[in-house]
C-alpha positions in Angstrom: 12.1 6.8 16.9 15.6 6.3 16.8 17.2 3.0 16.0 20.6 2.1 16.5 23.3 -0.9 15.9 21.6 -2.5 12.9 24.5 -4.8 12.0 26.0 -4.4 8.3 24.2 -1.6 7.2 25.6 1.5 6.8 24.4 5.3 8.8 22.7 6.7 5.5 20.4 3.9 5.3 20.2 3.2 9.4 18.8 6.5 8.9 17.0 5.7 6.0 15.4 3.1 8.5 14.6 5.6 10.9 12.7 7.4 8.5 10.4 5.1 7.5 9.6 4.2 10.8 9.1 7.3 11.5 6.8 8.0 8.7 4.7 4.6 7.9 3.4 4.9 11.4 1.6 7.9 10.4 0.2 6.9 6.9 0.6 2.8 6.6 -0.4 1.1 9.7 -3.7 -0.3 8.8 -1.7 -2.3 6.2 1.3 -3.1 9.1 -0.2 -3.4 11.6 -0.2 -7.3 10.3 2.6 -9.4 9.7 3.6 -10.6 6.0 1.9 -13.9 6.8 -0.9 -12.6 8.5 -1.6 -10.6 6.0 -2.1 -13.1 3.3 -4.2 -14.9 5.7 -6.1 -11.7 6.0 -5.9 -11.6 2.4 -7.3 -15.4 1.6 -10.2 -14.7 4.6 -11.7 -12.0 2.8 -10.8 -12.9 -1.0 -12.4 -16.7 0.4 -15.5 -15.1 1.8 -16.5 -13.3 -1.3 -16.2 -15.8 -3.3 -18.3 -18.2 -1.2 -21.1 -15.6 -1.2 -21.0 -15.7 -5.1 -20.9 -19.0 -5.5 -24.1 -19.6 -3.3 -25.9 -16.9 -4.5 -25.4 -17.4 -8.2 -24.4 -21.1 -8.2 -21.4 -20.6 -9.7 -18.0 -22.4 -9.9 -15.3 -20.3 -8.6 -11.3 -20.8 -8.4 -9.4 -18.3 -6.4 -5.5 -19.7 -7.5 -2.2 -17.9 -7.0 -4.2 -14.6 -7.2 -5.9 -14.9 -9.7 -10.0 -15.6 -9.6 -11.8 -17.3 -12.4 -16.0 -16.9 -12.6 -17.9 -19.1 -15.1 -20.6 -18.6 -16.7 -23.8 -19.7 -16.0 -24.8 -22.4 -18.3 -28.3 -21.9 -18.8 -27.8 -18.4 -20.3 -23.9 -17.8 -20.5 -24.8 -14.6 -18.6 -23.2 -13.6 -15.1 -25.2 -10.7 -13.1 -23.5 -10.1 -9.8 -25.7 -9.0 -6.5 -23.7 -6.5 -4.8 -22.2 -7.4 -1.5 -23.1 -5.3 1.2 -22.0 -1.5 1.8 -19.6 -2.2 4.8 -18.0 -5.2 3.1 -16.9 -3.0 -0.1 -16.0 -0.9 2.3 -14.2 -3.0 4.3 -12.3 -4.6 0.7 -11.6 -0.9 -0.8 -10.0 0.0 2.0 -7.7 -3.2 2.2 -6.8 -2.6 -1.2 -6.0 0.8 -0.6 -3.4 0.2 2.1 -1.9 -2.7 0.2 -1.7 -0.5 -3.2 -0.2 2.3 -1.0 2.3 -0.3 0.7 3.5 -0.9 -2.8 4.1 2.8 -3.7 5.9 3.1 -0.2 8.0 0.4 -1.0 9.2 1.4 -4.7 10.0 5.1 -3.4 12.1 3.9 -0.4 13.9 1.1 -2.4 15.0 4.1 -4.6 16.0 6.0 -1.6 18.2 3.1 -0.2 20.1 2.6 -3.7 20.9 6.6 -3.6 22.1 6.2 0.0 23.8 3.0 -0.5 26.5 5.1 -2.5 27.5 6.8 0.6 29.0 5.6 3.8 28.3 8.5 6.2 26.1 11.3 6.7 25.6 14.7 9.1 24.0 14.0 12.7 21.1 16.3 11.6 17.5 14.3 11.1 14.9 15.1 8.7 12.0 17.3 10.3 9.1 15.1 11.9 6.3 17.4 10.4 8.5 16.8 6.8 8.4 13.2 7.1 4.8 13.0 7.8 4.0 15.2 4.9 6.4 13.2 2.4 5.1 9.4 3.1 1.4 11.6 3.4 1.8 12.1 0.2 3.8 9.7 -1.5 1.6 6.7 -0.6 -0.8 7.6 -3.5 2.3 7.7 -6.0 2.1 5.0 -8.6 4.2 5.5 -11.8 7.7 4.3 -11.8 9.4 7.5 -13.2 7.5 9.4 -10.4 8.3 6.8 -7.7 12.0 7.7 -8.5 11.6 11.3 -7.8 10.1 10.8 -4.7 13.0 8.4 -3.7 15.4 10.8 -4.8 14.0 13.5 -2.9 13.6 11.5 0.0 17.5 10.5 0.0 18.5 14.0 -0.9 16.6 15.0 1.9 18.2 12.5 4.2 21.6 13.5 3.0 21.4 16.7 3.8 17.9 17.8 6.0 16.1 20.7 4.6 17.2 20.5 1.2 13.6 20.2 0.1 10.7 22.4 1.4 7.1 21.6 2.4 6.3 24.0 -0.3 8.3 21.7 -2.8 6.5 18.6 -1.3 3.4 19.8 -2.2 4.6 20.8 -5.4 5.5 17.2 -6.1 1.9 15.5 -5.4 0.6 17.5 -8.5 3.6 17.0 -11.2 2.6 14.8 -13.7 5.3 12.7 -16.1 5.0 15.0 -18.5 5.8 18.2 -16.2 8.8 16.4 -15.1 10.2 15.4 -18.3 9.7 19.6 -19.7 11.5 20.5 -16.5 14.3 17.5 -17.1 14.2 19.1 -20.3 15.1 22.8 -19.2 16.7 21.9 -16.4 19.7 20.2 -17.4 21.0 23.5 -19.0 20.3 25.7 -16.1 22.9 27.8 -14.7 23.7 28.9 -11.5 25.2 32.4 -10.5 25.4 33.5 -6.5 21.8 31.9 -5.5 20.1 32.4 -8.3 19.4 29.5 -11.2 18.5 30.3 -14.2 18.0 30.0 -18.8 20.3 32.1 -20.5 18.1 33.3 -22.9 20.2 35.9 -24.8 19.8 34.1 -28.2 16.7 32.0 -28.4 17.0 30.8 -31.7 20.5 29.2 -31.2 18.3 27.6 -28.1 15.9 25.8 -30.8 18.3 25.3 -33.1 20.3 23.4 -31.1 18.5 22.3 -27.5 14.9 21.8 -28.9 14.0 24.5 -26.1 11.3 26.7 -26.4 9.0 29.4 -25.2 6.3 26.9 -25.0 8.8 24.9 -22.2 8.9 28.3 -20.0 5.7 28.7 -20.7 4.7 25.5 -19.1 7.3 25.3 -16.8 5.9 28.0 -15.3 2.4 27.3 -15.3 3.4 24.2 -12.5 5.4 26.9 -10.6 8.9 26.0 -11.4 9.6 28.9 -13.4 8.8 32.5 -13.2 6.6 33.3 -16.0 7.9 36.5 -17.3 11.3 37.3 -18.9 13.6 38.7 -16.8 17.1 40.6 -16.8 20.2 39.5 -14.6 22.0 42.8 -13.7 26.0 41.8 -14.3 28.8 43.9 -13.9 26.8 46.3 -11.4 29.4 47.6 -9.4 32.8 49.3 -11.3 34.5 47.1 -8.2 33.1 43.9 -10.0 35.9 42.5 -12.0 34.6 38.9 -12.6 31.4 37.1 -12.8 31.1 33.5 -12.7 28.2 31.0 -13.8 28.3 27.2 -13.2 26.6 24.4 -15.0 27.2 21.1 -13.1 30.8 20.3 -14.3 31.5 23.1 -15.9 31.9 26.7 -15.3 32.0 30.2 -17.4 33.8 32.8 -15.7 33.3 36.3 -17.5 35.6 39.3 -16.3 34.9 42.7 -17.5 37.9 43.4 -19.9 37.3 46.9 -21.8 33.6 46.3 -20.8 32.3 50.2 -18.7 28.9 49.3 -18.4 26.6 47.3 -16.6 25.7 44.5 -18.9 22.2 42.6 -18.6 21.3 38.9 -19.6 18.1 38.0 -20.7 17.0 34.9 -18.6 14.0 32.7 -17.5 14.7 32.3 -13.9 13.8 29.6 -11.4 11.5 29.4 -8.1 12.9 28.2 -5.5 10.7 25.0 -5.7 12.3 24.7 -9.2 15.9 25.2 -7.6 15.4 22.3 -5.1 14.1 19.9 -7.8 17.3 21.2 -10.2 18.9 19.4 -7.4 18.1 15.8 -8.6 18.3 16.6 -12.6 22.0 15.4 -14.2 23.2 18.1 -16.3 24.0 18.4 -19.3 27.9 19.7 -19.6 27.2 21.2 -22.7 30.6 23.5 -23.9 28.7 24.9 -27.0 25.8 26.5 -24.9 28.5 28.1 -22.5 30.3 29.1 -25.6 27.2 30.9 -27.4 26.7 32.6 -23.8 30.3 33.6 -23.4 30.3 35.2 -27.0 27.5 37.6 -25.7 29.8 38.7 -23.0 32.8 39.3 -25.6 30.6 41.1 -28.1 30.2 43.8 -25.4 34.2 43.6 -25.4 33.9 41.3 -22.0 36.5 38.5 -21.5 34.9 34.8 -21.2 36.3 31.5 -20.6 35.0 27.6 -20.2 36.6 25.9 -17.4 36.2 22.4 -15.7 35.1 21.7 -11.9 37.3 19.7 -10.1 36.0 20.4 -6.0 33.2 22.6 -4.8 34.2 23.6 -1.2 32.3 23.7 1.9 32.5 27.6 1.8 31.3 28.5 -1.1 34.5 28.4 -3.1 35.5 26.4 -6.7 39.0 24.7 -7.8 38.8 24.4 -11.4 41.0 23.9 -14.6 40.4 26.1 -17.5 39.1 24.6 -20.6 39.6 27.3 -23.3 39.0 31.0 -23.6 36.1 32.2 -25.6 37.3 34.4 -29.0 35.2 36.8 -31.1 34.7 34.9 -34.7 36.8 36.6 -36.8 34.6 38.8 -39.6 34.9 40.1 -43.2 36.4 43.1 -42.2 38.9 41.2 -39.7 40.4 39.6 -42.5 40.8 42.4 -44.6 42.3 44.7 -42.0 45.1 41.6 -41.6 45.7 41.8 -45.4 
């Protein structure tokens, strides 16, 4: 479905539009099928027939007022035993309440969408995948927390920004995270770095990581257990090649670029690396621009007599390439025997 020439709003959320149509067909149309005012009618029909049948049955007074239905008690013995109604009519009211519940959830995660996408005034010609967009409102319909409701939007505008940014495989991913999983990958995530196209922990001190993050093995360790994360400590190779001269890592606005100075040998950096479901979801986690972790980092590089320096991101290009400012370069604390050779 394609829709074009809606006045005022911008292409990101004409798309956005699009999208939804695109999707609700598959997953919402017992609830749209009605209009807004036909569906309250629907909604006072069924809520009005219910309550009829109770009241007759049990001879009880019942109010049914802005949504909200009041039952007394019976007088005689201030009890109230409900008769159930009949198997296709809870049927027939579960499965209304379903579709309006799921409406809801729809409706929070796209309203998230369109505030991401209002930020922008143009996007690429390229649509989201038809079998993608079927499996995100699929799933997303049964999403009810707020905090999840804005991953899901995020994801879904991320995904509309730039089409296949976010993989079946990370969809169904999603539909199992909990609030907790989320915030120990929030947690983790905001420090991760990024070198060629792999993202990973720098884990070459891990006390100077609980001292000062609050990370621990206990967040790899359950990081990995929801797949974001593989679960074994690994080794990045650096400096493989004598041809290698620099290496460079980047943590959202900031970068470390390490060159090999009197460094001979290939150097290797402890690290808990990410999946690539992890890597997709890095996408929508703000880092953390932390100077201090890059400068513990960089000191591992100079302690194998490595060069290291912070610098700031000012444009990531469309090839691949960063302009940057340099921040600082990274020394080697001066020690006991530094001062006395000085002296």
């Amino acid at each position: 479905m394609e829709i074009k020439d809606l006045v005022g709003l911008s292409k990101p959320l004409t798309r956005l539009i699009e999208v939804i149509s695109a999707g609700i067909g598959a997953v919402s149309r017992p609830y749209l099928a009605k209009k807004d005012s036909e569906a309250k009618a629907h909604e006072i029909r069924v809520i009005s027939a219910a309550l009829k049948e109770v009241a007759e049955q049990h001879r009880l007074p019942v109010i049914y007022k802005e949504g909200v239905i009041e039952v007394w008690q019976k007088p005689e013995d201030r009890t109230l035993a409900l008769d159930a109604l009949p198997p296709e009519e809870r049927t027939a009211l579960r499965l209304d309440y379903q579709e309006r519940k799921r409406q809801q959830n729809i409706e929070g995660i796209t309203s998230v969408a369109a505030a991401e996408l209002s930020q922008i005034d143009d996007i690429s010609g390229e649509k989201p995948d038809e079998d993608w967009i079927t499996r995100f409102f699929s799933s997303a319909q049964d999403i009810s927390s707020e905090q999840m409701q804005d991953l899901w939007g995020r994801v879904l505008a991320g995904e509309i920004k730039k089409p296949g940014s976010y993989s079946l495989k990370t969809l169904e991913f999603m539909r199992n995270v909990t609030k907790s999983d989320a915030a120990a990958l929030e947690h983790v995530g905001k420090i991760s770095l990024q070198y060629g196209a792999t993202t990973f922990i720098a884990t070459h001190d891990q006390n100077w990581l609980q001292e000062h993050l609050k990370i621990y093995p206990g967040h790899h360790f359950s990081v990995s257990e929801m797949g974001a994360m593989y679960p074994t400590d690994l080794n990045l190779r650096l400096f493989r090649e004598d041809s290698t001269q620099e290496e460079v890592f980047v943590a959202g606005d900031l970068m470390l670029l390490v060159s090999r100075g009197e460094n001979k040998s290939e150097i290797q950096l402890p690290v808990w690396k990410f999946t690539m479901v992890g890597r997709e979801l890095l996408a929508l986690i703000p880092k953390a621009n932390d100077e201090t972790y890059l400068e513990s980092l960089g000191l591992f590089f100079v302690e194998k007599k490595a060069n290291a320096r912070i610098a700031r991101v000012i444009e990531k290009l469309p090839d691949g390439r960063i302009r940057y400012n340099d921040i600082r370069t990274i020394d080697k604390p001066s020690t006991l025997d530094d001062a006395k050779t000085e002296a």
